[in-house]
N, C-alpha and C positions, 0 to 999 in steps of 0.2 A: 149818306147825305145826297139829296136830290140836287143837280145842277139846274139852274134858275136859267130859264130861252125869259133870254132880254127882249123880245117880243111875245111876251106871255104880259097879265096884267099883273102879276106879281114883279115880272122885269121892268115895265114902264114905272112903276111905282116905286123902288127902287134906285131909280134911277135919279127920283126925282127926290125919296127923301131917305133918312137911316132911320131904321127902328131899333130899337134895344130896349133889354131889361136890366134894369138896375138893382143890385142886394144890397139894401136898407136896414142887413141886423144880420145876426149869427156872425160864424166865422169866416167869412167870403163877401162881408159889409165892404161897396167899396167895388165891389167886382161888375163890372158892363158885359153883356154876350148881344152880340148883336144879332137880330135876327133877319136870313137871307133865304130862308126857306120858306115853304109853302105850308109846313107844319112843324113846331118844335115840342119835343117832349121835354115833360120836366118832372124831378121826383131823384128819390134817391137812386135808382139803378140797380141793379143793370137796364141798356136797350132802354136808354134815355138821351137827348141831346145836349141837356143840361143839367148835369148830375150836382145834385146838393147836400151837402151832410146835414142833415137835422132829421134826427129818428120821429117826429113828429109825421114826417112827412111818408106818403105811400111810395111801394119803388116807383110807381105810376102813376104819378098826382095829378097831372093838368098837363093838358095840349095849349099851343099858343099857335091859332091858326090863319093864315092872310085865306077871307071868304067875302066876297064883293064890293074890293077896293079897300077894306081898312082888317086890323088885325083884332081878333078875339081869344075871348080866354073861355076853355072846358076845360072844368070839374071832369076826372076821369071813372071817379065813384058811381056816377048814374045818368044816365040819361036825360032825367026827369029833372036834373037842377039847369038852372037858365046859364044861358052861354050872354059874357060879359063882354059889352063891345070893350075896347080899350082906346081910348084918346090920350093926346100927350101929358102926361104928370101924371095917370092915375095910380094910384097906390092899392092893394091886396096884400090880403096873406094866403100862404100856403104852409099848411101847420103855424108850426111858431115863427117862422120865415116874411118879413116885411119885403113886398118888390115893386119897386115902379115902374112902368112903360113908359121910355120917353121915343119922342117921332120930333125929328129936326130934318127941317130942309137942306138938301146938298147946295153949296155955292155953286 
């Protein structure tokens, strides 16, 4: 895991709000990972950040990356599929896996 220079635009950002993802189904419904990195993987594992049990899913499913001030979602299948901004509430699957992005401002 990369440490985050709180003068980086990832550290201003940060600072100002928490991002996470939420699990909306399977067995880990319920579960928050918040994200403080510059890029998170996700997929079943190994040499993931966020490891999920659902065989549905690849061991390498999708990156969740902070790229010019907000965070996005890649498909890790191809290149060729569109990278998905992420705003607060959006909901996605990943295999059979429901997850929401939520973005709350720090007090």
């Amino acid at each position: 895991m990369e440490t985050v220079n709180r003068n980086s635009a990832l550290g201003d950002f940060l600072a100002r709000y928490r991002a996470a993802l939420v699990i909306l189904s399977g067995e880990a419904r319920g579960m928050e990972y918040g994200l403080d990195q510059r890029s998170t993987a996700l997929g079943r594992g190994p040499g993931v950040d966020l490891a999920l049990e659902d065989d549905s899913l690849r061991c390498q499913h999708a990156l969740v990356e902070f790229c010019a001030g907000h965070f996005v979602l890649r498909d890790l299948a191809s290149d060729d599929l569109p990278v998905l901004e992420l705003k607060d509430g959006d909901c996605f699957r990943l295999g059979r896996l429901e997850l929401q992005f939520t973005l709350n401002a720090r007090a």
